[in-house]
C-alpha positions in Angstrom: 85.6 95.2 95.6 88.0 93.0 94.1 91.5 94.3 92.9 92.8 94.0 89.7 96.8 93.7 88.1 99.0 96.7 88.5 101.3 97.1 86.0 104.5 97.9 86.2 105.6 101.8 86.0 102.1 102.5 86.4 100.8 105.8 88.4 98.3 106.4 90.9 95.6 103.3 89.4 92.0 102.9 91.4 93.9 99.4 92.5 90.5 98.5 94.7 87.8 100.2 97.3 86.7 99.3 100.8 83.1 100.0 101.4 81.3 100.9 104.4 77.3 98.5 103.3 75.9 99.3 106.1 73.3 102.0 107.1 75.9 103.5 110.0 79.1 105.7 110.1 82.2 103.8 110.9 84.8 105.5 112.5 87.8 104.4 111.6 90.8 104.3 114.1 93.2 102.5 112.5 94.7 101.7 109.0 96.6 98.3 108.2 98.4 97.7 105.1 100.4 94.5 104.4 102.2 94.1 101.2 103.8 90.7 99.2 107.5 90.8 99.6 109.3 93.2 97.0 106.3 95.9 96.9 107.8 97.6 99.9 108.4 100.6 96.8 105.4 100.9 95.5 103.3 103.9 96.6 99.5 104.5 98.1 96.7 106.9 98.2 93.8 106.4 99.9 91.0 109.1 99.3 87.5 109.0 100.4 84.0 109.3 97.8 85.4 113.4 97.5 88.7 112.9 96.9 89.7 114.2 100.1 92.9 112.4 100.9 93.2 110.2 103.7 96.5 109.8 103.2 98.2 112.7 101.9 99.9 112.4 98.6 101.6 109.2 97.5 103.8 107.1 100.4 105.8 104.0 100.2 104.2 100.9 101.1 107.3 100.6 103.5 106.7 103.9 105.4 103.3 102.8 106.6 102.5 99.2 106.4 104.7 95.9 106.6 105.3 92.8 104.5 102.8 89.9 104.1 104.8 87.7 106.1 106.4 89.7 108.4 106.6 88.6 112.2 104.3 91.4 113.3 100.5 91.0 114.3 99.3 94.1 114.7 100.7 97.4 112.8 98.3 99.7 112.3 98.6 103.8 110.8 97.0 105.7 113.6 94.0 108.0 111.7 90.4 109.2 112.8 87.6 109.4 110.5 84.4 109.4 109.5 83.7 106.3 107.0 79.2 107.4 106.3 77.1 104.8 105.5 77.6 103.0 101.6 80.0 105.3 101.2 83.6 103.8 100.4 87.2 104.4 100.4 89.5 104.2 97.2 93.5 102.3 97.3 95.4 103.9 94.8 98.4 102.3 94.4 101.8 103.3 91.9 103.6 100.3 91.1 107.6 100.8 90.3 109.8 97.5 89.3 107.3 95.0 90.1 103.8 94.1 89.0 101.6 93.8 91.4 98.8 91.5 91.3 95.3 90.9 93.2 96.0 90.0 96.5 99.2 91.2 96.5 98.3 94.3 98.6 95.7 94.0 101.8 94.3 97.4 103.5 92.2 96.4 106.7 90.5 99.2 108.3 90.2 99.2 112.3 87.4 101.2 114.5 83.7 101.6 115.4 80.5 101.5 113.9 78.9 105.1 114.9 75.0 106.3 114.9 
């Protein structure tokens, strides 16, 4: 789904959701987040349809992802789990200094589509 604006000093907002259309599990492998340049701050949550957390509590963008532009191609937060079919995952993000608009923050998932 599309983001939306973050503002500023603003805790643990639904900031956007990746879902899984498709009638198969995905197993997800990998997790990829890129930032714009002065989010590196700012922390995420990601939680699946339950609210089991994917990644637990709230981390800086900095401790698991890189910026936008930086000079690396492929950085991604080993995981391993299930993604089930139309269900989705949930970005929360906590903006600090900065707000932080759509596009500004980029989760891309990496894995396999399962039976």
């Amino acid at each position: 789904k599309n983001g939306k604006a973050i503002d500023i000093d603003t805790s643990n907002v639904l900031a956007f959701s990746i879902k899984n259309p498709r009638d198969e599990n995905f197993r997800v492998l990998g997790i990829q987040l890129r930032y714009a340049d002065g989010l590196s701050d700012c922390l995420i949550s990601i939680k699946d349809n339950n609210q089991k957390s994917i990644i637990e509590g709230n981390v800086q963008f900095s401790q698991i992802g890189n910026r936008t532009n930086a000079d690396i191609t492929r950085d991604e937060l080993p995981v391993n789990f299930l993604l089930l079919n139309k269900k989705e995952l949930m970005i929360f993000v906590t903006s600090n200094k900065q707000k932080i608009e759509p596009g500004q923050v980029n989760v891309t998932l990496f894995g396999k589509m399962e039976p």
